[in-house]
C-alpha positions as CSV (number, residue, x, y, z in Angstrom):
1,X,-23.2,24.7,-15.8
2,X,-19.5,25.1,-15.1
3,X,-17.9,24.2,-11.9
4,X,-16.3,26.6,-9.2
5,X,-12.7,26.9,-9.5
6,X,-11.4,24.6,-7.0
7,X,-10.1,25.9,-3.6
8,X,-7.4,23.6,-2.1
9,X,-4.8,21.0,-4.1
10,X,-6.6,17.8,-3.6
11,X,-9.8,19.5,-5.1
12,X,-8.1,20.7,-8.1
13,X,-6.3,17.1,-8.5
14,X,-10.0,15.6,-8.3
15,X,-11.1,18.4,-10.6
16,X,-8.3,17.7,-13.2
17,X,-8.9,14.0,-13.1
18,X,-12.4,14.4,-13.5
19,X,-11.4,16.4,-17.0
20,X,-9.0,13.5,-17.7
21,X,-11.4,10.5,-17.7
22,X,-14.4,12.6,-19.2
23,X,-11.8,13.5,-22.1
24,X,-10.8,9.9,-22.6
25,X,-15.0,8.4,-22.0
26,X,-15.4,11.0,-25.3
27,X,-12.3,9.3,-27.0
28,X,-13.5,6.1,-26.2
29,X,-17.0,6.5,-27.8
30,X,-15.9,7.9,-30.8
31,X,-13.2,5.2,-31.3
32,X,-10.8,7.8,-31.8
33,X,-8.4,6.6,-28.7
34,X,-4.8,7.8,-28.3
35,X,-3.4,4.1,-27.0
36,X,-0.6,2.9,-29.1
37,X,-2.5,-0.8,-29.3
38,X,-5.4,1.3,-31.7
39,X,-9.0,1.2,-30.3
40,X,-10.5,-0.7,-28.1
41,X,-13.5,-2.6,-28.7
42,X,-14.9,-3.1,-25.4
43,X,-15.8,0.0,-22.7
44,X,-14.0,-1.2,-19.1
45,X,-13.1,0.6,-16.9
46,X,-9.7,-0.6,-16.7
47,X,-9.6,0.8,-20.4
48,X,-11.2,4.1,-19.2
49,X,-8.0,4.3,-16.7
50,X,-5.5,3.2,-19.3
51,X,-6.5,5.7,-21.6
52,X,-6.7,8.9,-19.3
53,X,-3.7,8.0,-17.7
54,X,-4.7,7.4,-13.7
55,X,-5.6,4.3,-11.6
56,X,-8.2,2.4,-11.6
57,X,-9.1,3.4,-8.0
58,X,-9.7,6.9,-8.5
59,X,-13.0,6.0,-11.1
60,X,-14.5,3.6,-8.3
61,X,-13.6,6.0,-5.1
62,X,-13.6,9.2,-6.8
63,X,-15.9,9.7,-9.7
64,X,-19.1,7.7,-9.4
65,X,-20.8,10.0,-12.1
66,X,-17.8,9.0,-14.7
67,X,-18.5,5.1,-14.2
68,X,-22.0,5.7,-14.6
69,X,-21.3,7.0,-17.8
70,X,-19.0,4.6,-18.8
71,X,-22.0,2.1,-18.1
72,X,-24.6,4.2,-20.1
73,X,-22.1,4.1,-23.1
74,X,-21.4,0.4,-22.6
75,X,-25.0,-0.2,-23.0
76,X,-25.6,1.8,-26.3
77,X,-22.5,0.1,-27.5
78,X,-23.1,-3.0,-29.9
79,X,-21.9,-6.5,-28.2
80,X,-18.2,-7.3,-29.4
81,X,-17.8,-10.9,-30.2
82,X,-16.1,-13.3,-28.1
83,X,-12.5,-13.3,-28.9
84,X,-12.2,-9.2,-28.1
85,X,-14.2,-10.2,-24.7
86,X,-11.4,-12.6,-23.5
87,X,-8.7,-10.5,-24.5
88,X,-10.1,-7.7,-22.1
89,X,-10.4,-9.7,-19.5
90,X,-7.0,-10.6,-20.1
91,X,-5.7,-7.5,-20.0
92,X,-8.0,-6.3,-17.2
93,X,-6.4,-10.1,-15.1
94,X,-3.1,-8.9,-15.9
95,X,-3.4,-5.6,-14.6
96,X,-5.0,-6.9,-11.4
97,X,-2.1,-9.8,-11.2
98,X,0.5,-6.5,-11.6
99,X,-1.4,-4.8,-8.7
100,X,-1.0,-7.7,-6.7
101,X,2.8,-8.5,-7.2
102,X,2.6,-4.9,-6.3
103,X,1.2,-5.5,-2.8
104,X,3.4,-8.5,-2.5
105,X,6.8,-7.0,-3.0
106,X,5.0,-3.8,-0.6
107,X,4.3,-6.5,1.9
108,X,7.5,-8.1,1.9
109,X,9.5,-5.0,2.5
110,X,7.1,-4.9,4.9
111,X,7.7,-7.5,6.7
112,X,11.1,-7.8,6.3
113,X,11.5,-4.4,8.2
114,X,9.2,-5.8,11.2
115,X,11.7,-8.7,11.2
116,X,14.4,-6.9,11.4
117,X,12.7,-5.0,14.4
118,X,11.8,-7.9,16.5
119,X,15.3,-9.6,15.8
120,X,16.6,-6.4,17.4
121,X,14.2,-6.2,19.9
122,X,14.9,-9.9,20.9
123,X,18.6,-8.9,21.2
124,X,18.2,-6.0,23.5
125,X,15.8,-8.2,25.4
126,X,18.4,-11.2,25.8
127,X,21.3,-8.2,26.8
128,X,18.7,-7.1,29.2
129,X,18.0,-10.5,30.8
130,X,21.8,-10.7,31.0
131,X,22.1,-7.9,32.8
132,X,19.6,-8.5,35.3
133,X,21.0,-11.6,36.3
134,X,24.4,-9.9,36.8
135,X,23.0,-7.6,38.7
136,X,20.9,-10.0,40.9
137,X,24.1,-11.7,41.7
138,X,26.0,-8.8,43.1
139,X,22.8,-7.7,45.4
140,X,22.9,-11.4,46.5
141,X,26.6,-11.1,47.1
142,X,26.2,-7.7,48.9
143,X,23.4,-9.0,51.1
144,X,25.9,-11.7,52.9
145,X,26.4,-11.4,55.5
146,X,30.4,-10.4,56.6
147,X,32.6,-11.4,59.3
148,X,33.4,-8.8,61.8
149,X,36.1,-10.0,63.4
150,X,38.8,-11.8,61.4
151,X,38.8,-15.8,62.4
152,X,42.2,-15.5,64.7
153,X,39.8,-13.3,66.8
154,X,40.8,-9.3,65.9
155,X,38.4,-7.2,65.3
156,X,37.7,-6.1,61.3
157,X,38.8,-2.7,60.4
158,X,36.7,-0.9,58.7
């Protein structure tokens, strides 16, 4: 049964990702995959992601019903031998370390604009301090209290 046209953007984007991954699943299990690197031998889901062309993300937040798919087909699949396992998981570690070094250089312009924030902050706080003591100095002068008369005995003018 065919689904109902989609109503609003993010709908359509989950719709057309959908079609994506289920496109690249069937490419995948009939080891006819479009990567330059040829087939794969092993069914990940960071392979799934590679080959439709979206994150990894959207297949663990998104589309539940495509990863259990991918698992059904992993199952059915024959067990590769060793050598194609660690190269997945090679590839799968180095796509996780580039996610990271992601969130690191993210974090670091991050934090570098906070700096900056509180440097700026700590400046207007110092000219502020300054400012205040100024102030408190001429109340304390203006709260003397003044001679009337002059010392040889006349009166002030005012």
């Amino acid at each position: 049964m065919a689904k109902p046209s989609a109503a609003n953007p993010h709908d359509q984007r989950m719709q057309a990702t959908a079609e994506k991954l289920r496109a690249a699943l069937d490419r995948l299990t009939g080891g006819t995959s479009q990567r330059p690197d040829g087939p794969i031998q092993r069914l990940t889901v960071a392979a799934l992601a590679r080959e439709a062309g979206v994150g990894r993300n959207a297949v663990y937040a998104n589309h539940r019903d495509i990863l259990d798919e991918l698992i059904r087909a992993r199952q059915r699949q024959r067990p590769p031998d060793r050598t194609v396992i660690d190269k997945d998981k090679i590839t799968e570690q180095r796509s996780v370390i580039e996610d990271m070094q992601q969130q690191i250089r993210q974090l670091a312009t991050e934090n570098a604009g906070l700096m900056r924030r509180a440097i700026e902050a700590e400046h207007r706080a110092d000219r502020a301090e300054r400012r205040c003591a100024q102030l408190t100095k001429e109340v304390d002068t203006l709260r003397r209290p003044m001679l009337l008369r002059s010392p040889d005995g006349d009166t002030a003018r005012r």
